[in-house]
Every structure is written in structure tokens, then in C-alpha cells.
N, C-alpha and C positions, 0 to 999 in steps of 0.2 A: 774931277778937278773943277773947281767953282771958276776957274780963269776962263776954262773949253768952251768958247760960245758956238753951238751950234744953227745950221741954218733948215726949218725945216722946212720940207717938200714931199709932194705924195707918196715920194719913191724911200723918205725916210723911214728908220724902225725906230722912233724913241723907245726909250725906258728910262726908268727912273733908276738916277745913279745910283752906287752900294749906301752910300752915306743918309738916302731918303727912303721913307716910305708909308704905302697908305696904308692908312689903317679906319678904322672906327670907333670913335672914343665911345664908350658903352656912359659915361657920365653924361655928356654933353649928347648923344646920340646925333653924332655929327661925321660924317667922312671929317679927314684931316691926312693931311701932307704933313708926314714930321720930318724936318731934318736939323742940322747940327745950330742951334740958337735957333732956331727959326720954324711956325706952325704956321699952316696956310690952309682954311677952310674952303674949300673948292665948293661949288654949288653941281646940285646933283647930276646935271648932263656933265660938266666937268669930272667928273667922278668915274661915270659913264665912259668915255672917253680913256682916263686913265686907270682905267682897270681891263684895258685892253693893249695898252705899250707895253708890250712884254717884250720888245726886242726883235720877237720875230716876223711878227704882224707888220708891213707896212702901213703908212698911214691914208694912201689908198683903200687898202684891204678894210681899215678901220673906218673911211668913209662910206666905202661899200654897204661894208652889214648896215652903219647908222639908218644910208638912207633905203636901203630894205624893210629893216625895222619900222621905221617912221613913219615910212612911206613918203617923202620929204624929197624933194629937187636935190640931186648929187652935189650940183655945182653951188647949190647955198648952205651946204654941208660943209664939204671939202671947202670952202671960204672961212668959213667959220671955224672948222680944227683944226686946221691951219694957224691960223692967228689965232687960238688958243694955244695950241701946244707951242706956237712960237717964243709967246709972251712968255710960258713958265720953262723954256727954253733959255732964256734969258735973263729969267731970276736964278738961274742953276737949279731948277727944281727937276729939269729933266738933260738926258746925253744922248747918246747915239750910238746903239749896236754898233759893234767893229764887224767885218765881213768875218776876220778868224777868227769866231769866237768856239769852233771848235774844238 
């Protein structure tokens, strides 16, 4: 639902709604967000990020590996994917696992 605004937080699981999805245009050789009217070119840590909101993953978990990976300060990590996935949280490009979703 494009209405659902969610709010996110460490402890959230985004995913990206049924109606969205990343792909890679092979033309343009570009990640992209497609959804209904609407294409959103994310930049490649964006990408990075959303190709890890499967639902399951909190977004702790998600800041975790980053800042493994990176080697990078947790806390200017988890700021930063935070207020990323906020913001496309708020375009409707991303929702929020339900607990039943088994």
C-alpha cells in the first residue's frame, strides 16, 4: 500500500513491496528500482543496502555486515541506512515485514 508509511529503526526488516523491484537494466547498465509509474536510480551503496532488505535481515544485521565489510564506524553506518532507507520508506519504495509472515 503506497498510503503505509513506515518508520524505520535498527530493529526494522524492510523489504521492498510486491509492487517494486530491483533489477538491472542491461541497456543503461544501471541498478534501478521499478515500480508502478515510477523508476528510481539508486547509487551503488544504495544498491548495496537494498539488496540486503529481504524481510528477514534487520536493519541492525544490515548495518552490522556494512560495517565489517567496510571496516567503517558502526554508528556513521547505522546513521546513514537509516536515513536512507527512511527516505525510500517514504517514497513507498520500501514496507515492513509483518512478524506473521509465516
Amino acid at each position: 500500500m503506497a498510503g503505509r508509511n513506515i518508520s524505520v529503526s535498527e530493529t526494522s526488516r524492510p523489504k521492498l513491496p510486491r509492487h517494486t523491484k530491483l533489477k538491472f537494466d542491461e541497456t543503461r547498465q544501471v541498478w534501478v528500482i521499478l515500480a508502478p509509474e515510477r523508476v528510481l536510480a539508486p547509487d551503488e551503496i544504495a544498491v548495496e543496502v537494498l539488496q540486503l532488505c529481504d524481510g528477514v535481515r534487520s536493519v541492525a544485521e544490515m548495518v552490522d555486515r556494512l560495517a565489517e565489510k567496510y571496516a567503517a564506524p558502526r554508528e556513521a553506518i547505522a546513521t546513514d541506512v537509516v536515513a536512507m532507507l527512511q527516505d525510500l520508506a517514504d517514497k513507498g519504495f520500501l514496507t515492513e515485514a509483518r512478524e506473521s509472515t509465516a
